[in-house]
C-alpha positions in Angstrom: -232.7 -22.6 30.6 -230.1 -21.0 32.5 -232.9 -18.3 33.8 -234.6 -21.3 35.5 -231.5 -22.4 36.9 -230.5 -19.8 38.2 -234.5 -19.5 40.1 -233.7 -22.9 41.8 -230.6 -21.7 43.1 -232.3 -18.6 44.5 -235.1 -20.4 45.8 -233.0 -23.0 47.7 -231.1 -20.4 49.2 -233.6 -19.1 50.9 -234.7 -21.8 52.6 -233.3 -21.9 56.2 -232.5 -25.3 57.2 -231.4 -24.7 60.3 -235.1 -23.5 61.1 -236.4 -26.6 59.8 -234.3 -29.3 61.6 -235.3 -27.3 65.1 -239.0 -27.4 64.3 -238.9 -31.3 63.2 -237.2 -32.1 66.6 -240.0 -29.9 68.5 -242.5 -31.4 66.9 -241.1 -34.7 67.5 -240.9 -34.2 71.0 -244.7 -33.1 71.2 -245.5 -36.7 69.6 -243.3 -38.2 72.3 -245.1 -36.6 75.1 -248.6 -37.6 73.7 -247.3 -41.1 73.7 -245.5 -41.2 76.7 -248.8 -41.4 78.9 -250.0 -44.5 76.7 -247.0 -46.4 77.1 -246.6 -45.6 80.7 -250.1 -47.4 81.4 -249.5 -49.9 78.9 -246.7 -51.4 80.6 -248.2 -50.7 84.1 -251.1 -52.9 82.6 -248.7 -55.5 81.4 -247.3 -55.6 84.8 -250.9 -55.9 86.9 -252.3 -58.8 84.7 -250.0 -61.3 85.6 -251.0 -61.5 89.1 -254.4 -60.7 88.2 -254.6 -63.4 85.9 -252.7 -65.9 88.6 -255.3 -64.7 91.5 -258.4 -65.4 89.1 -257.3 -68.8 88.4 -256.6 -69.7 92.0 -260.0 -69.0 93.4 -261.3 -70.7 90.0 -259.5 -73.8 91.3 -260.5 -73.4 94.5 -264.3 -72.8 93.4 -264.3 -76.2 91.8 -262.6 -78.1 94.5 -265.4 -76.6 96.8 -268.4 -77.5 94.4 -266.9 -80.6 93.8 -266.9 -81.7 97.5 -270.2 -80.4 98.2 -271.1 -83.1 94.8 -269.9 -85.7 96.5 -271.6 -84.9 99.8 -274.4 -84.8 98.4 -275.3 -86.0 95.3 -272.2 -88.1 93.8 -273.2 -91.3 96.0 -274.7 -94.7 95.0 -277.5 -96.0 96.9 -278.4 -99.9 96.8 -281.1 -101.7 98.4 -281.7 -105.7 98.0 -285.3 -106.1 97.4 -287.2 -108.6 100.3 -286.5 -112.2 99.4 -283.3 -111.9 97.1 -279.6 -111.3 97.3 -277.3 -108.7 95.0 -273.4 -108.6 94.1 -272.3 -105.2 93.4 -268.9 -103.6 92.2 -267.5 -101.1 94.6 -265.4 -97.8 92.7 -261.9 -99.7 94.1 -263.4 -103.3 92.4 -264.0 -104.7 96.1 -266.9 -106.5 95.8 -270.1 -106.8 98.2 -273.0 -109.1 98.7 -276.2 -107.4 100.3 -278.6 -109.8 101.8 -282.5 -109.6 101.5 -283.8 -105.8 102.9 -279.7 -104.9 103.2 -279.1 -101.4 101.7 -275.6 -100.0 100.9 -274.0 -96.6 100.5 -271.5 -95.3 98.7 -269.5 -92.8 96.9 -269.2 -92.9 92.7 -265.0 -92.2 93.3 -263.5 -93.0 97.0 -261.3 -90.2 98.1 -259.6 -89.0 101.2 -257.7 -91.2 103.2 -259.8 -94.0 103.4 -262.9 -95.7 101.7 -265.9 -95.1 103.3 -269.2 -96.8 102.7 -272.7 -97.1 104.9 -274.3 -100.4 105.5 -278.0 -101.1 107.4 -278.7 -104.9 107.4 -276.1 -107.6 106.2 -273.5 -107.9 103.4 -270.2 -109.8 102.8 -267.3 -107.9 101.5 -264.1 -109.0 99.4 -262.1 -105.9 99.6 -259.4 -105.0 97.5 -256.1 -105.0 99.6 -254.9 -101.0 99.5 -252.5 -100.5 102.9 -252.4 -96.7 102.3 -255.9 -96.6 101.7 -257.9 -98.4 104.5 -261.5 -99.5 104.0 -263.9 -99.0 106.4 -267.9 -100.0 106.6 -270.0 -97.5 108.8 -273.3 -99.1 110.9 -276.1 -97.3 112.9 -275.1 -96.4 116.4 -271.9 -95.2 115.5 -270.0 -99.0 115.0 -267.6 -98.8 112.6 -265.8 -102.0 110.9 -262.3 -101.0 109.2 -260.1 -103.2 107.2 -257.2 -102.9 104.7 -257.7 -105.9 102.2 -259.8 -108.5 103.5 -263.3 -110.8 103.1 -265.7 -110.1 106.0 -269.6 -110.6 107.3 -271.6 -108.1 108.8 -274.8 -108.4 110.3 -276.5 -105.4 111.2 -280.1 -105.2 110.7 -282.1 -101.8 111.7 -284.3 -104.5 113.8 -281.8 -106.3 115.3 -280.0 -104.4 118.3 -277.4 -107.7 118.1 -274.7 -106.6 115.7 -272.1 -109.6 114.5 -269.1 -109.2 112.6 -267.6 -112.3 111.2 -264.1 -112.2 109.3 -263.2 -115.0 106.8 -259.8 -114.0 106.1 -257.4 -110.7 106.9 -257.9 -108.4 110.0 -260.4 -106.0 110.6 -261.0 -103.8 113.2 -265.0 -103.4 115.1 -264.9 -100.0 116.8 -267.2 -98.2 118.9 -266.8 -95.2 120.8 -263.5 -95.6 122.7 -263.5 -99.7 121.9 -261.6 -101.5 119.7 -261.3 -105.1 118.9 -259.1 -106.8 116.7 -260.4 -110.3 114.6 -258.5 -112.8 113.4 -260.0 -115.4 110.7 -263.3 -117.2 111.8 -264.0 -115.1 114.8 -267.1 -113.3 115.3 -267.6 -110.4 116.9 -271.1 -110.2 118.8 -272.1 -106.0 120.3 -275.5 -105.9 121.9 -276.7 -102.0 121.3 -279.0 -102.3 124.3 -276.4 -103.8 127.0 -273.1 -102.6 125.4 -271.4 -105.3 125.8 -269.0 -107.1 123.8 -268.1 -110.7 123.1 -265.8 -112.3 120.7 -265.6 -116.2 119.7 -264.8 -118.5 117.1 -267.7 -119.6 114.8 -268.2 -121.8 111.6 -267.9 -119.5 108.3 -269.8 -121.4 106.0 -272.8 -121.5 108.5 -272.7 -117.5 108.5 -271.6 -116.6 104.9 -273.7 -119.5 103.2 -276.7 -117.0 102.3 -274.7 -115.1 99.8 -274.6 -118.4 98.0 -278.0 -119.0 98.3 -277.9 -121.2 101.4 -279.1 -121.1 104.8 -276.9 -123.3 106.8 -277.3 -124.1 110.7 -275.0 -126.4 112.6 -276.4 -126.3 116.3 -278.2 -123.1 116.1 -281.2 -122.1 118.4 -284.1 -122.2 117.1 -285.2 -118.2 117.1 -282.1 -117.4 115.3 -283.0 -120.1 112.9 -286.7 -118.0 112.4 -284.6 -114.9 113.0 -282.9 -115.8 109.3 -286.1 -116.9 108.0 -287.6 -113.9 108.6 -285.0 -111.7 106.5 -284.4 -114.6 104.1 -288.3 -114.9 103.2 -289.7 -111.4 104.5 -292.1 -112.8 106.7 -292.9 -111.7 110.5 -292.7 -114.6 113.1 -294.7 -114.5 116.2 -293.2 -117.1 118.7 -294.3 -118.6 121.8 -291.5 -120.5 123.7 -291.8 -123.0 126.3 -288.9 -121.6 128.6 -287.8 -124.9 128.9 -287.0 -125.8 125.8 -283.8 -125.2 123.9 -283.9 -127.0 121.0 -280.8 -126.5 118.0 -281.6 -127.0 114.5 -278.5 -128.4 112.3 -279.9 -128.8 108.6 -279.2 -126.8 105.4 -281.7 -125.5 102.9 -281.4 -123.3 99.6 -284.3 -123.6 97.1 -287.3 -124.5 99.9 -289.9 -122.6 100.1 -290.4 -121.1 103.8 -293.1 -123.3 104.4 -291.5 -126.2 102.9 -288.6 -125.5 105.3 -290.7 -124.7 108.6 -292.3 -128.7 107.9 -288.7 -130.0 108.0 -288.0 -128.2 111.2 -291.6 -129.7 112.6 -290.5 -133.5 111.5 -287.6 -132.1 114.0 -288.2 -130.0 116.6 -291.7 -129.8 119.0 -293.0 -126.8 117.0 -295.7 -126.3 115.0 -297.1 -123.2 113.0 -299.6 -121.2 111.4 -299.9 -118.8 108.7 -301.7 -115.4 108.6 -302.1 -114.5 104.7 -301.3 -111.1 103.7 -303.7 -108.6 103.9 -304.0 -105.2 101.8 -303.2 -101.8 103.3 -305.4 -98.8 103.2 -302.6 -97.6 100.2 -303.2 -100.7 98.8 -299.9 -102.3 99.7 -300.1 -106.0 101.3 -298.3 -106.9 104.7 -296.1 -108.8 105.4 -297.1 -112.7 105.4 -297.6 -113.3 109.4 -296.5 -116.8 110.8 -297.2 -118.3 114.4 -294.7 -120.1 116.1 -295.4 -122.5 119.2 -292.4 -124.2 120.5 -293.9 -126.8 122.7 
């Protein structure tokens, strides 16, 4: 036992420990300098994906702002038409709420934005708008007429076949523009714009006589005659064909809701020196019908 003892001490002796602890540091300094290249990039990464990551997400956001304008350009809209004959109510995105008479058709988009609410209008309709000051509403017509309003109930009558546009407010204030005109309404005026003359009249009218069709009603307190077939065409989607003595100017006053148009244009022949003819419909080469064709003579 004490020969093996005496080995160990021999052994451990001979070993150098000074030689040791230099090559343990050399060596770790060769791991070091691997590593240092690695950690370098790492943090340089570290440092570049922040911004990277920021940049990316802006022109993300930016992407789907951009689609989703060009979606409501183009296809985020709602399109209404009232058939011939009938009259619709419809819910606007604010909860204004519109009446479109017989062949009226209304635009407009599935979520207002912008400043103001837009919508497109060819024919008539009656609006109850929903009162929003920041937020103005504002009805575009053909010819570049434009009807704006912040919270009101208006009339517009604007037919693609009538170049006599008539704006009629009930309550509120609304504005009729076009081009560099402007006029201001106050409750139960009527603004009148001929498309062909340009000019421009405003008066006071009776509201129920031009708002009564969204009720069903066709209401005429000393109108003129052609204006009376004028409604009956739209109303009933029938073509008139009148010949007028020049010297006559007869006014209708009467009110009618559930007659037929025939039933109505007997009234007005008990009344008025008229009298009238009908042209049945007659099928299209596409097998569509015409429109029913009534003669008018105003004696």
């Amino acid at each position: 036992m004490l020969k093996a003892l005496d080995e160990d001490i021999r052994e451990s002796k001979s070993i150098n420990v000074s030689k040791g602890y230099r090559n343990t540091l050399l060596k770790i300094k060769r791991e070091s300098r691997k590593q240092f290249p690695y950690q370098t990039f790492s943090r340089i990464a570290a440092i570049l994906v922040i911004p990277l990551l920021l940049s990316t997400l802006a022109l993300l956001f930016l992407f789907l702002n951009r689609g989703n304008e060009t979606l409501l350009s183009d296809s985020a809209y709602t399109e209404i038409t009232a058939a011939p004959g009938s009259v619709i109510k419809t819910r606007l995105p604010d909860k204004s709420e519109v009446w479109l008479n017989s062949g009226s058709k209304l635009r407009y988009p599935s979520l207002f934005s912008g400043e103001k609410r837009v919508v497109e209008l060819s024919g008539e309709a009656f609006f109850e708008i929903q009162a929003n000051p920041n937020f103005p509403f504002e009805v575009r017509l053909p010819h570049g007429v434009k009807v704006r309003a912040k919270g009101t109930a208006f009339n517009i009558n604007a037919y693609d076949d009538n170049k006599i546009y008539e704006v009629t407010l009930q309550n509120g204030i609304v504005d009729v523009i076009r081009n560099n005109l402007e006029i201001r309404l106050s409750p139960k005026e009527m603004a009148t714009l001929n498309m062909l003359t340009g000019k421009v009249t405003k008066k006071t009218v009776n509201i129920e006589e031009e708002t009564g069709w969204k009720d069903g009603l066709l209401i005429f307190r000393n109108t003129p005659l052609e204006e009376v077939f004028k409604q009956l065409s739209h109303r009933y989607n029938v073509e008139f064909s009148i010949r007028n003595d020049a010297s006559v100017n007869y006014r209708v006053r009467a009110t009618f809701s559930t007659e037929t148009v025939t039933q109505i244009l007997n009234a007005l022949k008990l009344a008025a020196p008229i009298d009238w003819s009908i042209r049945e419909m007659e099928q299209q080469g596409d097998d569509s019908f015409s429109k029913q064709h009534i003669y008018i003579v105003i004696k």
